[in-house]
SESETOR-944350 format. One line per field, with one value per atom (N, C-alpha, C): residue number from 1; residue in one letter; atom name; x, y, z. Coordinates in steps of 0.05 Angstrom, whole numbers. Atoms other than C-alpha are relative to their C-alpha. Example, Ala and Ser with C-alpha at 12.3 -4.5 7.8 and 13.67 -1.06 7.14 Angstrom:
2
i: c(1/1/1/2/2/2)
aa: c(A/A/A/S/S/S)
at: c(N/CA/C/N/CA/C)
x: c(18/246/18/-16/273/-15)
y: c(-24/-90/24/-24/-21/22)
z: c(0/156/0/-1/143/14)
//
This chain:
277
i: c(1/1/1/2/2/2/3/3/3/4/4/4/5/5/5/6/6/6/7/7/7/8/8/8/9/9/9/10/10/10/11/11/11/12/12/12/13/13/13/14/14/14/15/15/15/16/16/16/17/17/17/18/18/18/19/19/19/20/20/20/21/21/21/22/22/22/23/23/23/24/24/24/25/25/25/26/26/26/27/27/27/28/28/28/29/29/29/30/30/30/31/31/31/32/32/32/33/33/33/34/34/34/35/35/35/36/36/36/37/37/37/38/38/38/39/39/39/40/40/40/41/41/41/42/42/42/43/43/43/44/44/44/45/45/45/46/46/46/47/47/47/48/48/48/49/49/49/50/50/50/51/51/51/52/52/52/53/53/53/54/54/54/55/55/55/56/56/56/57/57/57/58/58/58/59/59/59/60/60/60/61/61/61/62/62/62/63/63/63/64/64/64/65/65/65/66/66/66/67/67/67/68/68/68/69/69/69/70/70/70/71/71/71/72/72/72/73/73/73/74/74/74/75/75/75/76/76/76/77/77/77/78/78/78/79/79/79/80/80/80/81/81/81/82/82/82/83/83/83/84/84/84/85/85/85/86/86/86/87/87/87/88/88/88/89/89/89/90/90/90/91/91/91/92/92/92/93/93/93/94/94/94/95/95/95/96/96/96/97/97/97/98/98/98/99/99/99/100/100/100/101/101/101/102/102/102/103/103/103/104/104/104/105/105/105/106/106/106/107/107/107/108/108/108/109/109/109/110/110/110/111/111/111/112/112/112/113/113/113/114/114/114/115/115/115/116/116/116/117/117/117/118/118/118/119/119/119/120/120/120/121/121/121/122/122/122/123/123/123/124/124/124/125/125/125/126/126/126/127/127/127/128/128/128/129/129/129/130/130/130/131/131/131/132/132/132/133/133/133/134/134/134/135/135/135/136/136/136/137/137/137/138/138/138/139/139/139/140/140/140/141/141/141/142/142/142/143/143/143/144/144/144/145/145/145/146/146/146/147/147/147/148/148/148/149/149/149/150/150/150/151/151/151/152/152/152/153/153/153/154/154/154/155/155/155/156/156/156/157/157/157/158/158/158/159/159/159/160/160/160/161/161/161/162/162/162/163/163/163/164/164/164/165/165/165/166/166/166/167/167/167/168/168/168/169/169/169/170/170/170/171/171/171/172/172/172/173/173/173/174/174/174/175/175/175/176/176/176/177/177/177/178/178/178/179/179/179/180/180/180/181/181/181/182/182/182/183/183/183/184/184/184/185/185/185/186/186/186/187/187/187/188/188/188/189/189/189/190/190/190/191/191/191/192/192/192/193/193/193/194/194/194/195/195/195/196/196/196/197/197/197/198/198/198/199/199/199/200/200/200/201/201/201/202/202/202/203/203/203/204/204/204/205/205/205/206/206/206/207/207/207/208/208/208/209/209/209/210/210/210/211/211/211/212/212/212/213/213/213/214/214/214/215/215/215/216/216/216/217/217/217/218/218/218/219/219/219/220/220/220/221/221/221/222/222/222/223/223/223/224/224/224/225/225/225/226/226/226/227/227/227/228/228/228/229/229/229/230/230/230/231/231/231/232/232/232/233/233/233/234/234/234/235/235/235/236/236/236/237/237/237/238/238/238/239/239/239/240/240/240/241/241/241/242/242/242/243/243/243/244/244/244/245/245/245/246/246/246/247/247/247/248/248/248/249/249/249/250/250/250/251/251/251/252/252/252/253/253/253/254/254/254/255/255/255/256/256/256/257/257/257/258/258/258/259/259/259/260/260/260/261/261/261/262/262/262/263/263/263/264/264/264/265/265/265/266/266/266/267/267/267/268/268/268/269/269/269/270/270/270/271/271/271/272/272/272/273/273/273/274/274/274/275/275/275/276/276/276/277/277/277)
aa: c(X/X/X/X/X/X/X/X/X/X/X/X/X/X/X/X/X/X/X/X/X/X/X/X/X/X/X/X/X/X/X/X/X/X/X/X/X/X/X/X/X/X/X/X/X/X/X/X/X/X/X/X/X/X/X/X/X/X/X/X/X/X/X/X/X/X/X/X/X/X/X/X/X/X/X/X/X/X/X/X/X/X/X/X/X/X/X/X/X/X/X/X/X/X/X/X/X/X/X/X/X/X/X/X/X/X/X/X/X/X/X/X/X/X/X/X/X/X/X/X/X/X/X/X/X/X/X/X/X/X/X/X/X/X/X/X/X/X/X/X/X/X/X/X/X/X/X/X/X/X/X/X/X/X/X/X/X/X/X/X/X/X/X/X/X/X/X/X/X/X/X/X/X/X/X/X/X/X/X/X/X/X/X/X/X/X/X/X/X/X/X/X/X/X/X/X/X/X/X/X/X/X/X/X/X/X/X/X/X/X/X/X/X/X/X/X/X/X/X/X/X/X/X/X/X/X/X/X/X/X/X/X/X/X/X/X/X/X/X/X/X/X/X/X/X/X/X/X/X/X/X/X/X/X/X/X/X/X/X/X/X/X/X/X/X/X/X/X/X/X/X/X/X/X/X/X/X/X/X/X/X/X/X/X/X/X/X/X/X/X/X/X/X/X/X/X/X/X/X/X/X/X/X/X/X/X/X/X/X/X/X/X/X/X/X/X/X/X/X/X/X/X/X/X/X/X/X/X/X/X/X/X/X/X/X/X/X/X/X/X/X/X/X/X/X/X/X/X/X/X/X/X/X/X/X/X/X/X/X/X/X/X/X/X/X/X/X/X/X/X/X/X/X/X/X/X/X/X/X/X/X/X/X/X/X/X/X/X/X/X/X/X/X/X/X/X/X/X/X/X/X/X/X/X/X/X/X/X/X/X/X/X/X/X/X/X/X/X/X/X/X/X/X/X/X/X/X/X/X/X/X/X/X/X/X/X/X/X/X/X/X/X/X/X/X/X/X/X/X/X/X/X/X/X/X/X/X/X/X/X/X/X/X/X/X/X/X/X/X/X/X/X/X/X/X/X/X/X/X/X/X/X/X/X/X/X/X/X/X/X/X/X/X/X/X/X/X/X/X/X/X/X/X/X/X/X/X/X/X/X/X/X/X/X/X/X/X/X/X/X/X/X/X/X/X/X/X/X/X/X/X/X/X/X/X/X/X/X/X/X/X/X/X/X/X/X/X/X/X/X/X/X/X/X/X/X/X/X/X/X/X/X/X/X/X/X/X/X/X/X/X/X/X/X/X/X/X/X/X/X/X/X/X/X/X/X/X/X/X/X/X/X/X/X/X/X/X/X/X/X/X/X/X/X/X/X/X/X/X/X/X/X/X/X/X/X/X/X/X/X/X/X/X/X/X/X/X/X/X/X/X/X/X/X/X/X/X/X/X/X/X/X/X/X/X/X/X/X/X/X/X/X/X/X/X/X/X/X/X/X/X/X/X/X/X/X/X/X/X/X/X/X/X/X/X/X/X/X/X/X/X/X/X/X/X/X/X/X/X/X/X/X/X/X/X/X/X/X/X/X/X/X/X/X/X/X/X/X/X/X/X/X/X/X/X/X/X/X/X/X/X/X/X/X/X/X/X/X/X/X/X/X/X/X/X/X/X/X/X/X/X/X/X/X/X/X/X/X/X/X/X/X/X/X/X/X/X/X/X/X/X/X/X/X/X/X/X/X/X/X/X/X/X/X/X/X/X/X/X/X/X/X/X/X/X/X/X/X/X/X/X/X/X/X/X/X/X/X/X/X/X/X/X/X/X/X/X/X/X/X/X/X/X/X/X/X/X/X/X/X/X/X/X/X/X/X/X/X/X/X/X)
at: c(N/CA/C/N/CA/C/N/CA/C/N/CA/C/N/CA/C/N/CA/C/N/CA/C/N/CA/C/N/CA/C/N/CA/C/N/CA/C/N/CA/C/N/CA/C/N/CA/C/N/CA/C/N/CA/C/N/CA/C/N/CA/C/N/CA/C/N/CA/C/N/CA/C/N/CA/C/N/CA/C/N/CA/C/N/CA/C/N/CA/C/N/CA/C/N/CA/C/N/CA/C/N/CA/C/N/CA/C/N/CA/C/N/CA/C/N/CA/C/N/CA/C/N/CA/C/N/CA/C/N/CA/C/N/CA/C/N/CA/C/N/CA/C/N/CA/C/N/CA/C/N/CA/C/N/CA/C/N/CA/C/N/CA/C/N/CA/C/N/CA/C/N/CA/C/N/CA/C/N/CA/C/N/CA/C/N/CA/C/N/CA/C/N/CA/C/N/CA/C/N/CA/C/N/CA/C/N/CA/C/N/CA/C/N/CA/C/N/CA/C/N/CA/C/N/CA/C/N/CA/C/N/CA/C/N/CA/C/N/CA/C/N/CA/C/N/CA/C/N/CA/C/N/CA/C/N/CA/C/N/CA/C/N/CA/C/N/CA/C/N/CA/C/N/CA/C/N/CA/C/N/CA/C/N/CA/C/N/CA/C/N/CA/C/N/CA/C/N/CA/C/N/CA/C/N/CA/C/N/CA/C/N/CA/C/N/CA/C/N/CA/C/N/CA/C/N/CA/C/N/CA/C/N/CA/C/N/CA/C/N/CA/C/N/CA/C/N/CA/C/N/CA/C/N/CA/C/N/CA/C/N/CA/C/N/CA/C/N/CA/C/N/CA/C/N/CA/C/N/CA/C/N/CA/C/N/CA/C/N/CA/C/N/CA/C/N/CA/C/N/CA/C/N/CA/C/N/CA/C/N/CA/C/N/CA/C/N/CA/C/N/CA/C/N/CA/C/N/CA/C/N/CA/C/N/CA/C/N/CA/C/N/CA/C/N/CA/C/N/CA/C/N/CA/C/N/CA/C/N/CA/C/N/CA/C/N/CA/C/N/CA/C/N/CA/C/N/CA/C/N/CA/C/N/CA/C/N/CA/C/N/CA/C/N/CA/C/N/CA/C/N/CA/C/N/CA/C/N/CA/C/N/CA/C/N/CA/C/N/CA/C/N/CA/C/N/CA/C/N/CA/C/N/CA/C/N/CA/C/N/CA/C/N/CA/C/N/CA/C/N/CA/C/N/CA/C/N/CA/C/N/CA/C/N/CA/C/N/CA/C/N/CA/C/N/CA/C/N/CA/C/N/CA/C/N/CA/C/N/CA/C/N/CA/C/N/CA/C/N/CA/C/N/CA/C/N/CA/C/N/CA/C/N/CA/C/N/CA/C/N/CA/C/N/CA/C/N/CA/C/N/CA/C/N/CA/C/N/CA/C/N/CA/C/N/CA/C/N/CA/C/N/CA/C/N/CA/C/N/CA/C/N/CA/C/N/CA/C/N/CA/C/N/CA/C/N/CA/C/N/CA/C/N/CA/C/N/CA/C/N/CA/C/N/CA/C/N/CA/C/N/CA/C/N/CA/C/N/CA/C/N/CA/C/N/CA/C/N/CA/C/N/CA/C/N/CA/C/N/CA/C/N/CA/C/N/CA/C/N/CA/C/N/CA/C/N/CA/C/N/CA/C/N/CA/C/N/CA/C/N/CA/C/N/CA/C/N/CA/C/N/CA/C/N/CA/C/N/CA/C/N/CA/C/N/CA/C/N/CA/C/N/CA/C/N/CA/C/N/CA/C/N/CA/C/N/CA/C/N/CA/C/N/CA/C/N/CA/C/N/CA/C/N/CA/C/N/CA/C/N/CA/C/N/CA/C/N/CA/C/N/CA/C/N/CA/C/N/CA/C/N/CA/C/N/CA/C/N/CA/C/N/CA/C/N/CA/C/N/CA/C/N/CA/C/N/CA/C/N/CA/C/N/CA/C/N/CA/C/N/CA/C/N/CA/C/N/CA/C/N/CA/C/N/CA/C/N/CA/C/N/CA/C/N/CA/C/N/CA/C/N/CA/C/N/CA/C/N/CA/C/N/CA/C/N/CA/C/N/CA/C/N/CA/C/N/CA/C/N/CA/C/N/CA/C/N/CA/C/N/CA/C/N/CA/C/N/CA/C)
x: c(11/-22/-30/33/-87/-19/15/-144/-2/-11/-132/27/-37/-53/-5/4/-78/-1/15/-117/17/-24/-62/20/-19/-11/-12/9/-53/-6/18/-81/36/-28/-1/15/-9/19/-9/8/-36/13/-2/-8/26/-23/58/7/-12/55/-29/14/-13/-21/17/-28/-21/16/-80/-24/20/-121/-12/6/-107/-18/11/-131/-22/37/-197/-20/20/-211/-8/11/-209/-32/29/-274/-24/26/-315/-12/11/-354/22/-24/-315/-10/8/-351/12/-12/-324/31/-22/-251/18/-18/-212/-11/10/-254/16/-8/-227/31/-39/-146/6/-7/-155/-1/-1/-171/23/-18/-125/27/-32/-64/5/10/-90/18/-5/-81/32/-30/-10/21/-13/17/1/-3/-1/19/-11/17/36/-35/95/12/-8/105/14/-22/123/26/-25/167/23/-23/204/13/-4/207/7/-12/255/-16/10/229/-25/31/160/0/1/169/0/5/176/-7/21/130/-28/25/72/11/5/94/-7/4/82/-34/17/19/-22/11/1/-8/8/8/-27/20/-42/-21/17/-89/-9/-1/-77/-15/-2/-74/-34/25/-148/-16/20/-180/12/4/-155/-9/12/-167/-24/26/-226/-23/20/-256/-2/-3/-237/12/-3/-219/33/-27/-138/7/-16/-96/27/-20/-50/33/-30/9/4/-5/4/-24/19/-35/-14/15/-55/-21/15/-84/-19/18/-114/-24/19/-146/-17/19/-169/-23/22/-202/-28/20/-244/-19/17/-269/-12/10/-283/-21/19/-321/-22/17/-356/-31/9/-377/-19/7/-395/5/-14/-345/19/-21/-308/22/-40/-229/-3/-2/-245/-10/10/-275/26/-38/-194/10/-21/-176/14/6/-180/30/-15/-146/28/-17/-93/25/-18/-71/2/-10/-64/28/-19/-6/27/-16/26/17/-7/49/9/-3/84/-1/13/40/14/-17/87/22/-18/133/-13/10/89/-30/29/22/1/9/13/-17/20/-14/-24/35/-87/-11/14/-93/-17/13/-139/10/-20/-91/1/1/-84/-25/28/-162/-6/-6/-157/1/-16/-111/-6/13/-140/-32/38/-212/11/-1/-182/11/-24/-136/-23/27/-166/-26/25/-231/-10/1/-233/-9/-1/-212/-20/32/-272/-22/25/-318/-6/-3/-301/-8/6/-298/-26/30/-365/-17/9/-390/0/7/-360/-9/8/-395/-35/42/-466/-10/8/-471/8/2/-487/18/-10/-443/-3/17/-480/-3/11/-503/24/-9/-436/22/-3/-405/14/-6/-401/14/-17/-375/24/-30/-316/17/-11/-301/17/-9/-291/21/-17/-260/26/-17/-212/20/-20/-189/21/-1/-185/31/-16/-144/25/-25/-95/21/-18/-71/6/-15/-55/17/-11/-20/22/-22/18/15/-16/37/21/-11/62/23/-10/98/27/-27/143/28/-36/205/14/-15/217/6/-2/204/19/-26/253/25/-20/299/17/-8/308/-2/-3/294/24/-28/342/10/-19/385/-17/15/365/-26/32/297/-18/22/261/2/-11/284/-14/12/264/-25/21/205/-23/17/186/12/9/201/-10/26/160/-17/20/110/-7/7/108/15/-9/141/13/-5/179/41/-20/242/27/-18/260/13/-10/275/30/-26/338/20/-14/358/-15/6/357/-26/12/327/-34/19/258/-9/12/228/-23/34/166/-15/13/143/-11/3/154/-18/7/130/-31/16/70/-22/9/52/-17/10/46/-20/20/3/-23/27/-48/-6/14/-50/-10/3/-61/-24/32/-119/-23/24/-154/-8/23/-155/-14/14/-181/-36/19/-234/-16/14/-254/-6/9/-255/-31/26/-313/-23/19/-348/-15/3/-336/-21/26/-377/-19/42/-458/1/4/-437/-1/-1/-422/-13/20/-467/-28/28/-526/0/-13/-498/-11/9/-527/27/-25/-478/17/-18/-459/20/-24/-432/20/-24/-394/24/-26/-347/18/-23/-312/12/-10/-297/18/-13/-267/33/-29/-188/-7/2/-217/7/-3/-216/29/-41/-131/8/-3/-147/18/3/-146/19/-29/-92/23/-30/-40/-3/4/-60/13/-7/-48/29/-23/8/22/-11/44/-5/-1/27/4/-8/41/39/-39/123/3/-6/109/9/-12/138/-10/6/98/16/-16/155/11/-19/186/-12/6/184/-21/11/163/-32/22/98/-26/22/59/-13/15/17/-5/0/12/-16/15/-4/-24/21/-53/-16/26/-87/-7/5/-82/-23/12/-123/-30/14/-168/-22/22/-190/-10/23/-211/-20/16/-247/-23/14/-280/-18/7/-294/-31/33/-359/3/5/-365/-20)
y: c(-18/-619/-3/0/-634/27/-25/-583/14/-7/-569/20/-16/-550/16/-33/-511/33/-29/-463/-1/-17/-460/14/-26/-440/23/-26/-386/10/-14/-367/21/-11/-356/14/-17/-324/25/-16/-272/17/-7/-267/19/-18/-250/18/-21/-213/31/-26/-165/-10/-5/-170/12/-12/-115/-20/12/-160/-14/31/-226/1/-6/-197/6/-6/-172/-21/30/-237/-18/16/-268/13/-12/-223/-16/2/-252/-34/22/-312/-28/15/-374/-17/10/-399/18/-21/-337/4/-8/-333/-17/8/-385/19/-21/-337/17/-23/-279/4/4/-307/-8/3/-321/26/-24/-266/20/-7/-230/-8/13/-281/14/-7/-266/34/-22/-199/14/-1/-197/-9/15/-241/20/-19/-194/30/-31/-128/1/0/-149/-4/11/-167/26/-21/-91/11/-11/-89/-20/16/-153/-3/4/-151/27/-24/-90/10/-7/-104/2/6/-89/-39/25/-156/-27/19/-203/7/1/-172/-9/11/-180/-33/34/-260/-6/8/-259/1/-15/-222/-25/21/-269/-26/30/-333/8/4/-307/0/-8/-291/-32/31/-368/-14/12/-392/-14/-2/-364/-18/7/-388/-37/32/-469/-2/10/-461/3/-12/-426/-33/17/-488/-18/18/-534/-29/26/-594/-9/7/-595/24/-30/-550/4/-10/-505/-4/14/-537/36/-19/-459/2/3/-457/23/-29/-385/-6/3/-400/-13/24/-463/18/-4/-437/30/-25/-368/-4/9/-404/-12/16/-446/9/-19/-386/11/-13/-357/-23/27/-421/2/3/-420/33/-27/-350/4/-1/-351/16/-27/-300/-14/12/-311/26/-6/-305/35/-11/-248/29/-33/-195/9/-13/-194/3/-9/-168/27/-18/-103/-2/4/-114/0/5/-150/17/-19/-104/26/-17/-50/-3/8/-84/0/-3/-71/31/-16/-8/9/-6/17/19/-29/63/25/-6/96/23/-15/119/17/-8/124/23/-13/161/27/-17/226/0/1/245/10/-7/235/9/-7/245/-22/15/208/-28/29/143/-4/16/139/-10/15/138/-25/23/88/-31/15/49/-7/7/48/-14/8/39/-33/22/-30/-14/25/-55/8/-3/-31/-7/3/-20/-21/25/-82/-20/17/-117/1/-15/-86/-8/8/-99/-35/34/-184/-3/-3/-174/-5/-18/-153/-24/23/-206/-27/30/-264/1/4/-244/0/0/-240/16/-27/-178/1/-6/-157/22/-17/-121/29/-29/-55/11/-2/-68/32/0/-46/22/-10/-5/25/-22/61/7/-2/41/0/4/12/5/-23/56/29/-21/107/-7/5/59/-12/12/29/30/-27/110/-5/-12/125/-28/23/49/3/-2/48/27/-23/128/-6/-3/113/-26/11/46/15/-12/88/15/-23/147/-18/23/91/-18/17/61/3/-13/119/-12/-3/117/-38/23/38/-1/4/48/21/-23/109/-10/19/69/-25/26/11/17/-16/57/-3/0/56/34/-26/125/20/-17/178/9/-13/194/-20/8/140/-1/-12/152/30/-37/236/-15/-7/211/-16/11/163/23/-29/229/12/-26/281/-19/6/228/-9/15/205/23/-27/272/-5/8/233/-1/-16/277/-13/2/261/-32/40/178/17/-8/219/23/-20/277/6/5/295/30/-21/366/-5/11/366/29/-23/401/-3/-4/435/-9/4/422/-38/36/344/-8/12/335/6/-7/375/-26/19/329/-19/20/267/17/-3/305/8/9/319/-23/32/243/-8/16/231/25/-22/294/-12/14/257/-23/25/196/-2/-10/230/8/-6/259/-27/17/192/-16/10/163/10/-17/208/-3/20/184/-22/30/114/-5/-1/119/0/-5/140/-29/18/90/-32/17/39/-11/-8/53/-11/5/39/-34/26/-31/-21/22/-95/-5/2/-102/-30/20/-172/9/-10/-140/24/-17/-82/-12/16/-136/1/8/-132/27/-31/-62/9/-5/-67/1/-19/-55/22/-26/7/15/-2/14/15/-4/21/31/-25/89/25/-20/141/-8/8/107/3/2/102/33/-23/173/20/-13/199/0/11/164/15/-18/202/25/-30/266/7/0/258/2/-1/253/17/-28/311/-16/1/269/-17/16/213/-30/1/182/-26/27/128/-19/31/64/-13/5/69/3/-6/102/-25/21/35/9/-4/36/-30/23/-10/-22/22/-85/1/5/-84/19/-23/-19/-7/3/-37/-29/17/-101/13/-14/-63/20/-15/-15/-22/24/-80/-3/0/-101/10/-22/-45/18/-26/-5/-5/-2/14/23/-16/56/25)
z: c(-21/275/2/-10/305/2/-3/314/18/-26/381/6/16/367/-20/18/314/14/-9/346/33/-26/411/-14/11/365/-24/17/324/30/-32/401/7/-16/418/-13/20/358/3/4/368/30/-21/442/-7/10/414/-15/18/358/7/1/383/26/-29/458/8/-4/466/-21/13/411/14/-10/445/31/-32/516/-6/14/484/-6/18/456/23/-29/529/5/-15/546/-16/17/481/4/-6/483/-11/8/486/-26/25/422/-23/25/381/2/-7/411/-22/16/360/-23/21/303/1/-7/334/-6/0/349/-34/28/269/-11/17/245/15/-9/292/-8/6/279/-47/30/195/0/1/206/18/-10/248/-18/4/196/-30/23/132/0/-7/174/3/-3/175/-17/23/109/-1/11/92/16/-17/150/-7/7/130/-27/28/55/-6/24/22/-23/27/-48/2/11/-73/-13/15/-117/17/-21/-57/17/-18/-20/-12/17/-69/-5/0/-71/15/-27/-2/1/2/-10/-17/19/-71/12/-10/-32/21/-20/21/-12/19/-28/-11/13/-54/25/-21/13/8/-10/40/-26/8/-23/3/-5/-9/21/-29/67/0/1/57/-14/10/12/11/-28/72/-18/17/11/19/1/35/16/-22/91/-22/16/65/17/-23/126/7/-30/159/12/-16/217/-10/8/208/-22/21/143/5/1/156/22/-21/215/-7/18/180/-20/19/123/13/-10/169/9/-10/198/-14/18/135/-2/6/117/20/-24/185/-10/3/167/-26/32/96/-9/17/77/-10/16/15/5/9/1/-16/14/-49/24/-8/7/22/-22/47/-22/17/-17/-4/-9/0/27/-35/69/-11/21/29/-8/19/-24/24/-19/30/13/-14/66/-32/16/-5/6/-8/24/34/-41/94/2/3/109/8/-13/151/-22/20/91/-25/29/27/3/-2/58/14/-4/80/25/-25/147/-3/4/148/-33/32/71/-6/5/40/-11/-1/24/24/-32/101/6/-20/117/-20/7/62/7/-12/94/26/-28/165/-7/9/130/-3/1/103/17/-7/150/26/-26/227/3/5/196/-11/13/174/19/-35/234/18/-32/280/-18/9/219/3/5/215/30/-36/293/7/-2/297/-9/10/248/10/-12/276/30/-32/345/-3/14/298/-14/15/269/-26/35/200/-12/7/162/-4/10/144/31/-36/225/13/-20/244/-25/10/190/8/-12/218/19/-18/276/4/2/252/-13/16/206/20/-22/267/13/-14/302/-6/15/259/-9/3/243/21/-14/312/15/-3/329/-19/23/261/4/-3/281/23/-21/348/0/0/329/-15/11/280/12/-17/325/23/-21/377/-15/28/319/-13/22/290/6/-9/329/-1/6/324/-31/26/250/-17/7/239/5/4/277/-17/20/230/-24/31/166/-8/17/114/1/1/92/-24/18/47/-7/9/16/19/-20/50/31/-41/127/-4/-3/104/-2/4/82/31/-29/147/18/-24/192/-7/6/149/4/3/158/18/-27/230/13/-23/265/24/-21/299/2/7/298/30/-22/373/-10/1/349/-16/13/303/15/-12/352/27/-22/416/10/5/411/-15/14/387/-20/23/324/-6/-6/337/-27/20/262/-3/-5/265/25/-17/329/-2/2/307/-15/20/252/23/-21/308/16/-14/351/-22/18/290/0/2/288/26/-22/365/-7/-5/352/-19/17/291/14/-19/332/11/-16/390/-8/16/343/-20/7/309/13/-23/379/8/-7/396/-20/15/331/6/-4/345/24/-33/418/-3/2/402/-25/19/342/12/-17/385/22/-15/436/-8/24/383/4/6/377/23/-9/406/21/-20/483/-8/16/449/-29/33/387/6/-14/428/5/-13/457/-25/33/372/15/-3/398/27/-24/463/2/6/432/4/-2/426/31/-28/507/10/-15/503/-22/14/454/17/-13/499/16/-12/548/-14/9/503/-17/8/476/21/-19/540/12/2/549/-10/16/491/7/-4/512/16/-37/588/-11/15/546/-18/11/508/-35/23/444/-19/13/424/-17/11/394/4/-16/451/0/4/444/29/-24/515/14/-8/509/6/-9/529/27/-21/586/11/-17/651/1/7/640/16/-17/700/-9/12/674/-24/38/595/19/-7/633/12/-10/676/-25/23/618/-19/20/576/15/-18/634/4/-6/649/-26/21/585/-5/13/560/-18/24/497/3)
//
């Protein structure tokens, strides 16, 4: 696979597996956009591990190899034969960010957040800090910006992004759940009562709307923070744009819950477009 074919199939991977990313990444300079569909494809490819892997024990192998992976791609000596990788390391290389600072990121995806975390406790902001917040901080970087630069912002925005991917999230992930303690524990933890019955229970449903209210509320952070920010280094932040749509979204259905709560390709387009922080 040539270099070219690389970076089409990490570009189409990111199309498939996290659309609202891949459409963001059209707006940024076309010198930063294979950066961007890496770290994006990087980050689609870690976030499914806990959905595909049962055991803890072969998920951490999975986990382990990426960990292996970034530090050969990363040294550029020999490709590791997956694109993703190959094409993640290069970026890291380009960047001068070592293998050892997605460790963090990483070990996070050792958990689905969804089952094991607590709404909004401090393991979730955690968990959005490394994984979201993460994503908007590298973002940010590979568009020029200094880490410390941008910090705050994406800290806000990475809350305010990770809870409304989650709330948007529950009901495919209740559906597939297994039986017993961990199915109770992914509905006390996503309130997403209507995906199991038809009736809804005000307590569960409550839960989810605290998460579409903290987002709301770390949205409103994320703005003056963003705002501050050099209009080239905003463009890491413009997922943020599909916040408040798909917020609205969920609450225009009263349940948060449906699989359906997306919002219209031409508008989810239009608000990239358009947004300003």
């Amino acid at each position: 696979m040539n270099e070219a074919e690389l970076h089409q199939t990490v570009r189409q991977m990111v199309r498939t597996e996290d659309p609202d990313r891949y459409l963001s990444a059209l707006f940024a300079p076309k010198e930063a956009r294979d950066d961007l569909f890496a770290l994006y494809a990087f980050n689609a490819e870690i976030a499914r591990i806990p959905e595909e892997v049962s055991e803890m024990p072969l998920a951490e192998i999975r986990l382990q190899w990426w960990r292996d992976a970034l530090v050969v791609a990363r040294a550029g000596e020999e490709k590791t034969g997956h694109p993703v990788a190959d094409a993640f390391g290069e970026t890291l290389r380009k960047h001068d960010i070592a293998p050892e600072r997605l460790a963090p990121m990483i070990d996070a995806r050792r958990v689905d957040a969804m089952e094991q975390i607590e709404p909004y406790s401090a393991g979730l902001i955690a968990f959005l800090d490394n994984t979201a917040g993460e994503v908007f901080t590298l973002a940010a970087e590979f568009l020029g910006a200094g880490k410390s630069q941008v910090e705050l912002a994406a800290r806000s925005a990475g809350r305010a992004y990770g809870l409304t991917g989650l709330a948007r999230a529950v009901c495919a992930h209740v559906r597939r759940g297994g039986e017993g303690e961990q199915r109770a524990q992914a509905v006390a933890v996503s309130g997403a009562s209507q995906a199991l019955e038809e009736k809804p229970d005000p307590e569960m449903l409550g839960l989810i709307a605290e998460m579409r209210r903290q987002a709301r509320t770390e949205l409103r952070r994320a703005r003056p923070a963003i705002r501050a920010l050099p209009s080239d280094i905003q463009l890491a932040f413009q997922p943020l744009s599909l916040v408040a749509p798909y917020l609205n979204a969920m609450e225009s259905r009263r349940e948060g819950s449906r699989a359906g709560s997306g919002i219209n390709p031409l508008y989810r387009l239009w608000r990239l477009a358009s947004w300003r922080a």
